[in-house]
C-alpha positions in Angstrom: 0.0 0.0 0.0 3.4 2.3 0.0 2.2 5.3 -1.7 -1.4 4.0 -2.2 -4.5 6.6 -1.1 -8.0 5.0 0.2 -11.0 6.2 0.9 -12.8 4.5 4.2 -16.5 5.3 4.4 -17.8 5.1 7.5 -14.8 5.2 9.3 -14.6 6.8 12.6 -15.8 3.6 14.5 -16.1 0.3 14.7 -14.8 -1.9 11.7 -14.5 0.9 9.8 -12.0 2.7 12.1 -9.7 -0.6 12.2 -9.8 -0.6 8.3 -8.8 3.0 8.3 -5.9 2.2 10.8 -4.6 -1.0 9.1 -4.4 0.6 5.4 -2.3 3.5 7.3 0.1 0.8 8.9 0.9 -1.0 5.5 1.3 2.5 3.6 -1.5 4.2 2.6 -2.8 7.7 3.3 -6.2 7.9 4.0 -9.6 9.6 3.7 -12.6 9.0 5.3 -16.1 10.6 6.0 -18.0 10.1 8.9 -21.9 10.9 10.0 -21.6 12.1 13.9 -18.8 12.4 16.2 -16.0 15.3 15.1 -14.0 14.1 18.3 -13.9 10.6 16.9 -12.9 11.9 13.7 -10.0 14.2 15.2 -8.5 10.9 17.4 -8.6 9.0 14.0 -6.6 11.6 12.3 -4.2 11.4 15.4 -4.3 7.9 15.3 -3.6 7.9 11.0 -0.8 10.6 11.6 1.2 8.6 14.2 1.4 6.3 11.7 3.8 8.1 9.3 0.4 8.7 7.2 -1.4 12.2 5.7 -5.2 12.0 6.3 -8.4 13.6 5.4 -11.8 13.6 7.1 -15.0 14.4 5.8 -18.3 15.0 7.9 -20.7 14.2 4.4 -23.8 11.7 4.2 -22.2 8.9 1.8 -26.2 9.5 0.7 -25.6 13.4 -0.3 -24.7 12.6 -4.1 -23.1 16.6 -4.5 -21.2 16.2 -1.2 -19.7 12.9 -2.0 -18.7 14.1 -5.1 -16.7 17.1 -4.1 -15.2 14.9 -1.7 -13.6 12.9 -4.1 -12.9 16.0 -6.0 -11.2 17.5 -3.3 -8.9 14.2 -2.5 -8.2 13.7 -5.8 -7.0 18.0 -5.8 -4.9 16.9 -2.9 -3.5 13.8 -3.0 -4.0 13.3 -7.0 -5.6 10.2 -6.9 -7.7 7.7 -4.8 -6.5 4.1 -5.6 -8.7 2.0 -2.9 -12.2 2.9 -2.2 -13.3 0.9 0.8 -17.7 0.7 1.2 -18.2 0.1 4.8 -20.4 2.5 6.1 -24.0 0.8 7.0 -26.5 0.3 9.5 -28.7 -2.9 11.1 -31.5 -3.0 12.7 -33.3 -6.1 14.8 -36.8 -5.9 13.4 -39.5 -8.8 12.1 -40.9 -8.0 8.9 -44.4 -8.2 10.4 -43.3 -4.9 12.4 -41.0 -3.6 9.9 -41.7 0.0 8.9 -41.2 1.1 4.9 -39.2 4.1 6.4 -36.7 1.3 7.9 -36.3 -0.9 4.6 -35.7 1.9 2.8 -32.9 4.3 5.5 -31.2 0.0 4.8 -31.4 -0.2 1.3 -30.0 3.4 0.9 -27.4 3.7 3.5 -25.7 0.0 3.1 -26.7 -0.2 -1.0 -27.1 3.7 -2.6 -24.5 4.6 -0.5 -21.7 2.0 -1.9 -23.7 3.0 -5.3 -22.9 7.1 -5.0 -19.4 6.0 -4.0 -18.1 3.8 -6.7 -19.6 5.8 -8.5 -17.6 8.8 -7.9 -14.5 7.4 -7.4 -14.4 5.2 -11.4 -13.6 8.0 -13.6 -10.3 8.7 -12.3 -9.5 5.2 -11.8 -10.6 4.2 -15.1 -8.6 7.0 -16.7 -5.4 5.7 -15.0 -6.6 2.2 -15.2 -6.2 1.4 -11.7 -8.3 0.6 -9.0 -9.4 -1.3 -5.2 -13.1 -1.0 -4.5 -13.6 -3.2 -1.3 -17.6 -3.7 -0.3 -18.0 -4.6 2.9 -21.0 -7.4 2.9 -21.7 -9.8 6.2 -22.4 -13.5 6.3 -26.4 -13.0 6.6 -25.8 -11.9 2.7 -24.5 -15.4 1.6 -26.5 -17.6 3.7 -29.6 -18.3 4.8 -29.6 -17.6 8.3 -31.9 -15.9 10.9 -31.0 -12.3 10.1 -33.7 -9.4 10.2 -34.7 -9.4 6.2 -33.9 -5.5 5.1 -30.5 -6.5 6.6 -29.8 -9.7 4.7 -31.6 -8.1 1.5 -29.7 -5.1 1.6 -26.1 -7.5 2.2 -27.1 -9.6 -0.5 -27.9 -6.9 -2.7 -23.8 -5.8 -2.3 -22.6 -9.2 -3.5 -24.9 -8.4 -6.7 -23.5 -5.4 -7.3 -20.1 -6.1 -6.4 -19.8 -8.9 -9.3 -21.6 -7.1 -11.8 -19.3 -4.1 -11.3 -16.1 -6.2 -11.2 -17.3 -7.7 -14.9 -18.3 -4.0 -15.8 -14.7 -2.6 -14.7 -12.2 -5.3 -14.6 -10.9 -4.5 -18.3 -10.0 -1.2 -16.7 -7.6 -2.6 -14.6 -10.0 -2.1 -11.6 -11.0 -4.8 -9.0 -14.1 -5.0 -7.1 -14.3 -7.7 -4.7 -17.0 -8.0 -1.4 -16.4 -9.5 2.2 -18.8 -11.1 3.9 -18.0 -11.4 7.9 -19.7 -13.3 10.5 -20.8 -11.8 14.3 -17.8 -9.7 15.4 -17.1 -8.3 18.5 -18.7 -4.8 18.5 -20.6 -3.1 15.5 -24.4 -4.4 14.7 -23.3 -7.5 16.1 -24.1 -5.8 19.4 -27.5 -5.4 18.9 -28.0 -9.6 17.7 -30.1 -11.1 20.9 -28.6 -13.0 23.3 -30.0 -16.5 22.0 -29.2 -16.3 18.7 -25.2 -15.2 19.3 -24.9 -17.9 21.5 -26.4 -20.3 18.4 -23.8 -18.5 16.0 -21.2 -19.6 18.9 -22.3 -23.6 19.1 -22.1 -23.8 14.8 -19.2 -21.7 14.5 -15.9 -24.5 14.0 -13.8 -21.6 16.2 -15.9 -21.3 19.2 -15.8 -17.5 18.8 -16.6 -14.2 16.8 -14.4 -12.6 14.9 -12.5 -9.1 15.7 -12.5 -6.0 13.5 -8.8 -6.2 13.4 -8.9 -9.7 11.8 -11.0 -8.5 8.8 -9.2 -5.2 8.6 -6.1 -7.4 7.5 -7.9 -9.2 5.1 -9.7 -6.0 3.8 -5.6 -4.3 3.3 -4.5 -7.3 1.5 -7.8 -7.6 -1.0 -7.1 -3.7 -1.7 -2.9 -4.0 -1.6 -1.3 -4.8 -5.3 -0.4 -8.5 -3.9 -4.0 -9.3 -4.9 -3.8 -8.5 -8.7 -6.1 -11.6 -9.9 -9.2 -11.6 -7.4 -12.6 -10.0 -9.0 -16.0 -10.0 -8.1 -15.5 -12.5 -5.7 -16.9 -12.7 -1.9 -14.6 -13.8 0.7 -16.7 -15.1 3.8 -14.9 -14.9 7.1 -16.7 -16.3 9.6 -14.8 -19.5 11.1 -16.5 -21.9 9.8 -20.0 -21.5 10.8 
């Protein structure tokens, strides 16, 4: 990732704040935006900088088409390029379809799928022009299989492994590479708000006996973006010991 720029959506907790800290630690400066928490964002800066790394944070909706694309304009004013666009701002709800509001499918379809949409979206022009590119969607296991997941969620997942392998097919004779990972319950994040029973179900099937950490996927989210992983496109790489 020496010399390498990213993009992080989402970044300023959680999963997202690991990727942002692992991409700075193999090499690359990075961006980020963020929805809430300017404090957060100032200790990842900090946190990027004591690295040996520039950074860049942005408080824009990845939802406000105009804002995300001056964003990306002003990174690529800065820093002349962005080379790695990671999708991994979302949001989960625990809610039965019975109960489910159409306000609440359609904040899940727009913040985990129109928001990885807008994105890409703004970041392929330059990296078709200099045919080079990492976009990196971030997915979750309730996208890939059928399991007891609320069904906006799993829809909403599943609907970023579509998108992510038609896109790779669309923009892989570019030289860009589009590729989706699909994680299992993790330690913090939405996997916070699964009930009680049905982590402790995830734990009994799962061959490890545990959930995963954000720092564990953040490695495998640096090396799917990093130029060691020239030949992988449109797949999705589930990480969820063995469940």
């Amino acid at each position: 990732m020496q010399g390498r720029t990213a993009l992080v959506t989402g970044a300023t907790r959680g999963l997202g704040r690991a990727i942002a800290r692992t991409l700075a630690r193999e090499g690359a400066d990075v961006a980020f935006n963020y929805a809430r928490s300017d404090g957060e964002a100032a200790a990842l800066v900090e946190e990027i900088r004591a690295l040996g790394r520039r950074a860049l944070p942005f408080r824009v909706s990845v939802l406000d088409k105009p804002a995300v694309q001056a964003m990306v304009k002003e990174i690529d004013k800065t820093w002349g390029q962005i080379d790695v666009l990671v999708n991994n701002a979302g949001v989960g709800q625990v809610v039965p379809l019975a109960l489910m509001e159409e306000e609440d499918w359609d904040r899940m379809m727009s913040i985990n799928v129109k928001g990885a949409f807008l994105m890409s979206q703004a970041v392929l022009r330059s990296m078709i022009r200099v045919r080079r590119g990492r976009i990196v969607n971030i997915s979750s296991l309730a996208g890939v299989k059928m399991m007891q997941a609320p069904v906006h969620y799993s829809a909403a997942k599943a609907a970023l492994r579509g998108f992510t392998e038609a896109l790779a097919k669309e923009v892989g004779g570019f030289g860009v590479t589009v590729n989706c990972l699909a994680p299992g319950v993790l330690e913090e994040g939405v996997s916070a708000n699964l009930p009680a029973p049905r982590r402790e179900e995830y734990l009994r099937n799962c061959a490890l006996g545990r959930v995963g950490t954000f720092a564990e996927i953040a490695e495998v989210v640096a090396f799917v973006a990093s130029e060691r992983n020239s030949y992988m496109n449109g797949a999705t790489v589930v990480l969820d010991g063995a469940v």
